[in-house]
C-alpha positions in Angstrom: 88.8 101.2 90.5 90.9 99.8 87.8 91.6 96.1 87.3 92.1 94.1 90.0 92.3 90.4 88.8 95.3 88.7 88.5 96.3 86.0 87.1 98.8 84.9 89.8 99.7 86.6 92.9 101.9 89.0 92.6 105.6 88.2 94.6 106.9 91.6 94.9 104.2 94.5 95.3 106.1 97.1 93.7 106.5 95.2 90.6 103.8 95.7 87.7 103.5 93.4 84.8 104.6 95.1 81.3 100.6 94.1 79.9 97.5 93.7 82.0 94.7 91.5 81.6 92.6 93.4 79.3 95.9 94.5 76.6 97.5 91.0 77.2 93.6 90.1 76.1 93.6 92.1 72.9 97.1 91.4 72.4 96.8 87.5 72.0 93.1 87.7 70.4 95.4 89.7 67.9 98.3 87.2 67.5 95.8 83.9 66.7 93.8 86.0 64.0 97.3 87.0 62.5 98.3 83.2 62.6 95.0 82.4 61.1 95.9 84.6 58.5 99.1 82.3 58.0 102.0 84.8 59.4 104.9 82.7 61.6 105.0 83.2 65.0 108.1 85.2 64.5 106.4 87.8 62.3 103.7 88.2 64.4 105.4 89.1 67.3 107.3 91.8 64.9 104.0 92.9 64.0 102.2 93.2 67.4 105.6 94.8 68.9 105.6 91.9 71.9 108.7 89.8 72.2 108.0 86.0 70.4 108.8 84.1 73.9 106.3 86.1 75.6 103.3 85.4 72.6 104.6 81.5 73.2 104.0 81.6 76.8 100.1 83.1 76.8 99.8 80.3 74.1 101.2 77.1 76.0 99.2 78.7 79.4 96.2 79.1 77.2 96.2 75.9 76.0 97.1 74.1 79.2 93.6 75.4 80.4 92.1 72.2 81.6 88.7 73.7 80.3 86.3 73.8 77.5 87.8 75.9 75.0 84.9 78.2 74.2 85.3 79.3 78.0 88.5 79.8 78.1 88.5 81.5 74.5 85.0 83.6 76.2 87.4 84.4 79.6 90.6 85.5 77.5 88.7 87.9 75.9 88.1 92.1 76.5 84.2 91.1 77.6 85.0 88.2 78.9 87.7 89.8 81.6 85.6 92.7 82.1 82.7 89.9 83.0 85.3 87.8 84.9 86.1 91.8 87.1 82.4 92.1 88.0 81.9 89.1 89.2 85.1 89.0 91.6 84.4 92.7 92.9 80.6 91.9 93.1 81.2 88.4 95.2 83.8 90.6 97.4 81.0 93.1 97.8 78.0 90.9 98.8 80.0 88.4 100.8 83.1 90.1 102.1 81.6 93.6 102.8 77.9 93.0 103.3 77.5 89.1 104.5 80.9 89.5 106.1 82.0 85.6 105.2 85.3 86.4 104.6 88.1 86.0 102.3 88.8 82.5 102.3 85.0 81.5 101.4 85.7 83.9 98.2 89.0 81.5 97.6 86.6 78.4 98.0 84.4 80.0 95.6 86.4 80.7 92.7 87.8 77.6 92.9 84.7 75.2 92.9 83.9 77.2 89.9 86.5 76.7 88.2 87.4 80.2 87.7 90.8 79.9 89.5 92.6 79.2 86.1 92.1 82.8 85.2 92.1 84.4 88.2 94.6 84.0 91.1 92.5 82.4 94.2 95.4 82.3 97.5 94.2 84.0 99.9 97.0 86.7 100.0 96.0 87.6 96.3 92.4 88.3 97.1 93.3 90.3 100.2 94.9 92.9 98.1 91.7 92.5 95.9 89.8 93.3 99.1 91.9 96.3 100.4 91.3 98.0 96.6 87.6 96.9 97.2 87.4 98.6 100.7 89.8 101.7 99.5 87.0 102.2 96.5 84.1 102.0 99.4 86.1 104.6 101.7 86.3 106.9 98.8 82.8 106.5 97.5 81.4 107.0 101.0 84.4 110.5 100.8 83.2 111.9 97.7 79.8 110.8 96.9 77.2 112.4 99.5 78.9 116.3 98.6 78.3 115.8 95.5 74.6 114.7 95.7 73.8 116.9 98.4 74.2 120.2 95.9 71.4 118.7 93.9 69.0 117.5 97.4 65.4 119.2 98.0 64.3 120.7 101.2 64.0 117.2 103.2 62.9 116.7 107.2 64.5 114.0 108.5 63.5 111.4 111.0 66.7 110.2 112.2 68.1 106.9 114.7 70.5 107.6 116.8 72.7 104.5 119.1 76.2 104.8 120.9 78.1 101.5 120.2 81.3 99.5 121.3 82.7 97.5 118.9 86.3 98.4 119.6 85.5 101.7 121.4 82.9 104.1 121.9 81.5 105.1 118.4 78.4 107.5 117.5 76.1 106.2 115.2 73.1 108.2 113.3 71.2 106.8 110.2 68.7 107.8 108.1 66.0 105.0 108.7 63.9 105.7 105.0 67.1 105.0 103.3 69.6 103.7 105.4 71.8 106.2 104.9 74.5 106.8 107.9 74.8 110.2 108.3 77.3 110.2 111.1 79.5 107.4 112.4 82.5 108.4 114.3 84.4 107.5 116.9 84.1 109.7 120.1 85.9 109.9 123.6 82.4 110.6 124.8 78.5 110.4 124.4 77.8 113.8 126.2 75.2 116.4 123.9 78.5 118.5 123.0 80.2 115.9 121.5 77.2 114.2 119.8 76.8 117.7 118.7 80.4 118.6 117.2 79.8 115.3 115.3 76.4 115.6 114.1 77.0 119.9 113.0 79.3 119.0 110.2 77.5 116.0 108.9 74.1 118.2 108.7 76.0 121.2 107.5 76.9 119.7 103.9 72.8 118.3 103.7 70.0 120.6 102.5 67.7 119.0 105.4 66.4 119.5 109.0 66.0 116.7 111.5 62.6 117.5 113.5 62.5 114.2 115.4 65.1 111.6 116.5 64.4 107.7 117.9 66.9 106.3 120.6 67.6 105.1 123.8 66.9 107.2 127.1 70.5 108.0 127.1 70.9 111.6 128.9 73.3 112.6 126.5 71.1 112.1 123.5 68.3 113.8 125.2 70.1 116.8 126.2 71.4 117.1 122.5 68.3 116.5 120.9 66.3 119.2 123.2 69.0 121.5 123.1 70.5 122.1 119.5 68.3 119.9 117.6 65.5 121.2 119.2 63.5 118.3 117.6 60.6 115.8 119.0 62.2 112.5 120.5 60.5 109.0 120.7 62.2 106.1 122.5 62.6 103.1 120.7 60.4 100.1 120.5 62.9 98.0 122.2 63.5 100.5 125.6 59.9 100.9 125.6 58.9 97.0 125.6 62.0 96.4 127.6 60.8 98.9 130.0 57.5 97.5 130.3 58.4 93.9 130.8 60.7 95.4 134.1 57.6 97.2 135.3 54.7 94.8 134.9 55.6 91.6 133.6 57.9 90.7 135.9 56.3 91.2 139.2 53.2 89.4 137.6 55.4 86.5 137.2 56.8 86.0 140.4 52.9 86.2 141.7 51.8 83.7 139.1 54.7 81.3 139.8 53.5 81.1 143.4 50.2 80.5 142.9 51.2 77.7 140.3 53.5 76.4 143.2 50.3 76.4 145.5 48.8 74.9 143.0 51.0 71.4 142.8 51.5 71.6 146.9 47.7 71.6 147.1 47.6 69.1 144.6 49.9 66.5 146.3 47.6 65.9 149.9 44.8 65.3 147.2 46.5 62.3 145.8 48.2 60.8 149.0 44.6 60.7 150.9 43.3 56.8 149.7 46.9 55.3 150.6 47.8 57.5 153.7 47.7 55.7 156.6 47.4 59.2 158.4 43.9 59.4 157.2 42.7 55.9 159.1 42.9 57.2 162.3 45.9 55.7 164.0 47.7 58.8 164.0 47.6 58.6 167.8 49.9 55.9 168.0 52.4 57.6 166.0 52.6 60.7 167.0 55.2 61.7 169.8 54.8 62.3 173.5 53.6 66.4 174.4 52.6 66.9 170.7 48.6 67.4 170.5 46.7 65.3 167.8 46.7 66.5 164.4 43.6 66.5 163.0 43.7 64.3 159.7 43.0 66.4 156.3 39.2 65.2 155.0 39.0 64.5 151.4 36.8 67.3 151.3 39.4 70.0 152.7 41.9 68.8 150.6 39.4 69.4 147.1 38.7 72.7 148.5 42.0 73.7 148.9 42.9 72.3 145.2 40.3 74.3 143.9 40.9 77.7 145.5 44.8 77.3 144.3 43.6 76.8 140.9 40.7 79.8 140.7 43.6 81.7 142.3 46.2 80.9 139.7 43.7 81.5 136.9 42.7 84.8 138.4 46.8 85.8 138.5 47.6 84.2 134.7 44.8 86.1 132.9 46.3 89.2 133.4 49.9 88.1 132.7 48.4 87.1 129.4 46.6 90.1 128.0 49.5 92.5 129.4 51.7 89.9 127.3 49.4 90.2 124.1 49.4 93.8 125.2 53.3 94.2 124.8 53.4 92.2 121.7 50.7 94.1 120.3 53.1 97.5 120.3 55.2 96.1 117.7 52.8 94.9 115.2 51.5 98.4 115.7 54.7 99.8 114.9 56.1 96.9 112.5 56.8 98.8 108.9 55.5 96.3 107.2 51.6 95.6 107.2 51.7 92.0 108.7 48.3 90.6 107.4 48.4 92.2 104.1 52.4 92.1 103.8 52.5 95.6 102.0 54.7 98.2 103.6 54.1 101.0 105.9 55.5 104.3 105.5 55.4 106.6 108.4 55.7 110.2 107.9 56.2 113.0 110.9 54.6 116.7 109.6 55.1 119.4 112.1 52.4 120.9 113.5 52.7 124.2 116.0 53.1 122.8 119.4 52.5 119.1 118.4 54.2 116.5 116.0 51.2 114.4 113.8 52.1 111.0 112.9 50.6 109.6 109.6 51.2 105.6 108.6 50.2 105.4 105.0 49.9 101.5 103.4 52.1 101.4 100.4 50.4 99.9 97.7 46.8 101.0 98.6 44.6 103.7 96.3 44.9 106.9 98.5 41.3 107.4 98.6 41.2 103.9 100.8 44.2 104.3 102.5 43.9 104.5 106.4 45.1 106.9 108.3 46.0 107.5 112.0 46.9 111.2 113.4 47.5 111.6 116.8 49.5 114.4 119.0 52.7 113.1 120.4 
């Protein structure tokens, strides 16, 4: 990428400036040591080939810097401007790119820092700072993985695959170990041909086979993965949780919300029995003609029923709570990152004839103590 900092925005794009920063930098370093050395302005220009008004202007801008001079003589300078670069494309990079704050937060940036004096901080000049930024990324992402892939070992691959719909349908695969997207492509549909003429080319340029892929229970994927992967496939932690909660939680919860409901209507005659004048016996003369007498509830039935509402809801909530602790207990299982030790957990598929074996090794641990678990998937 070459330089991208400007010192001002520039008004017509197909313009360039007769120096950039880092000649203009070596350029006017060169003019002050040749003043130092006692030549006039005039003969300096003569010397360095750059017309005298232009040497005047980078001095009066220079010293109109309302900043400590050692930073602005540090920022003028060939290491100082390839500093000043780095930091610009890096802050682009990390916040534009990666934390997706946008442009305008750069803008704020540079100029609580002070850095807008040397480089230009409107937000239409560091939009053409970002489109070199995102041109650079496109092209890394073009050229990059060919040319590492001539020198890649033998690898099995373990691979994610989603369907997403941020402003259409769009195929997504990723390496999970390294992050690594090996396909991301837009698509007119998520059938397994066209998840296959996406993936086939990606693969092609990789030394590498994928022997098992994590998703969703999308048909598509399932098809694809059984068919021309012919690779192992695990749902994700998510479907299978998600799938769990449908099944059992919620049907438990419905149950346990009605005994809790029994619970407060049993509850209620309990408390209105020393004040209700039902329970006095005068609920003859209240109650209307053809109607039998109702019997009045005795403080005894009324405890009774409390207390066969409240064994009934604990016998119902018990459950819920283990199949709860149950659920949870799936992704610490799975979690890649040892939770009470906070080391991480690699997993590692190996092939076996007819089976898959999964290992989870504890990063970090001697191998002679690390644990293991094997089991046939």
């Amino acid at each position: 990428m070459g330089t991208v900092i400007q010192d001002r925005p520039h008004i017509n794009q197909d313009s360039q400036p007769r120096w950039d920063r880092f000649e203009r930098a070596d350029l006017f370093e060169q003019y002050r040591e040749l003043r130092t050395r006692g030549l006039s302005e005039r003969q300096a220009a003569k010397e360095l080939q750059v017309p005298r008004t232009t040497l005047q202007a980078w001095r009066m801008w220079h010293d109109s810097l309302d900043i400590c001079p050692h930073v602005a003589e540090f920022f003028q300078s060939g290491p100082g401007l390839a500093f000043l670069h780095r930091i610009v494309i890096a802050f682009h990079v990390v916040c534009v790119e990666v934390g997706a704050c946008g442009i305008r937060l750069v803008c704020l940036f540079l100029n609580l820092t002070g850095l807008n004096r040397f480089v230009a901080a409107s937000y239409g000049a560091q939009q053409q700072v970002n489109l070199q930024v995102e041109q650079a990324i496109v092209g890394y992402g073009q050229t990059e993985p060919p040319r590492l892939a001539k020198n890649m070992p033998q690898k099995d691959l373990t691979v994610t695959q989603d369907e997403t719909f941020t402003g259409g349908l769009c195929l997504i695969t990723m390496d999970p170990e390294s992050h690594f997207l090996i396909v991301e492509q837009l698509a007119q549909a998520r059938d397994q041909t066209t998840w296959h003429a996406c993936m086939a080319p990606a693969l092609a340029q990789f030394n590498c086979r994928v022997i098992q892929s994590t998703s969703d229970e999308a048909p598509g994927l399932l098809a694809y993965v059984e068919h021309y992967l012919e690779a192992h496939h695990s749902p994700d932690l998510f479907h299978v949780q998600h799938e769990l909660v449908k099944a059992v939680s919620g049907p438990m919860a419905t149950k346990e919300r009605a005994a809790r409901k029994a619970v407060s209507e049993a509850t209620e005659p309990l408390a209105r029995l020393p004040s209700d004048p039902q329970s006095t016996g005068d609920e003859s003369a209240k109650r209307r003609p053809g109607r039998a007498p109702k019997e009045p509830m005795r403080l005894e039935q009324a405890e009774h029923a409390l207390e066969t509402a409240r064994r009934e809801h604990a016998r119902l909530a018990e459950p819920r709570e283990q199949v709860q602790a149950s659920i949870r207990g799936i992704g610490h299982d799975y979690h890649v990152v040892d939770l009470a030790r906070g080391v991480g957990v690699c997993v590692a598929m190996e092939r076996k004839p007819g089976k898959f074996m999964l290992s989870i090794l504890f990063v970090g641990i001697p191998e002679r103590t690390q644990p293991t678990l094997s089991d046939g998937l």
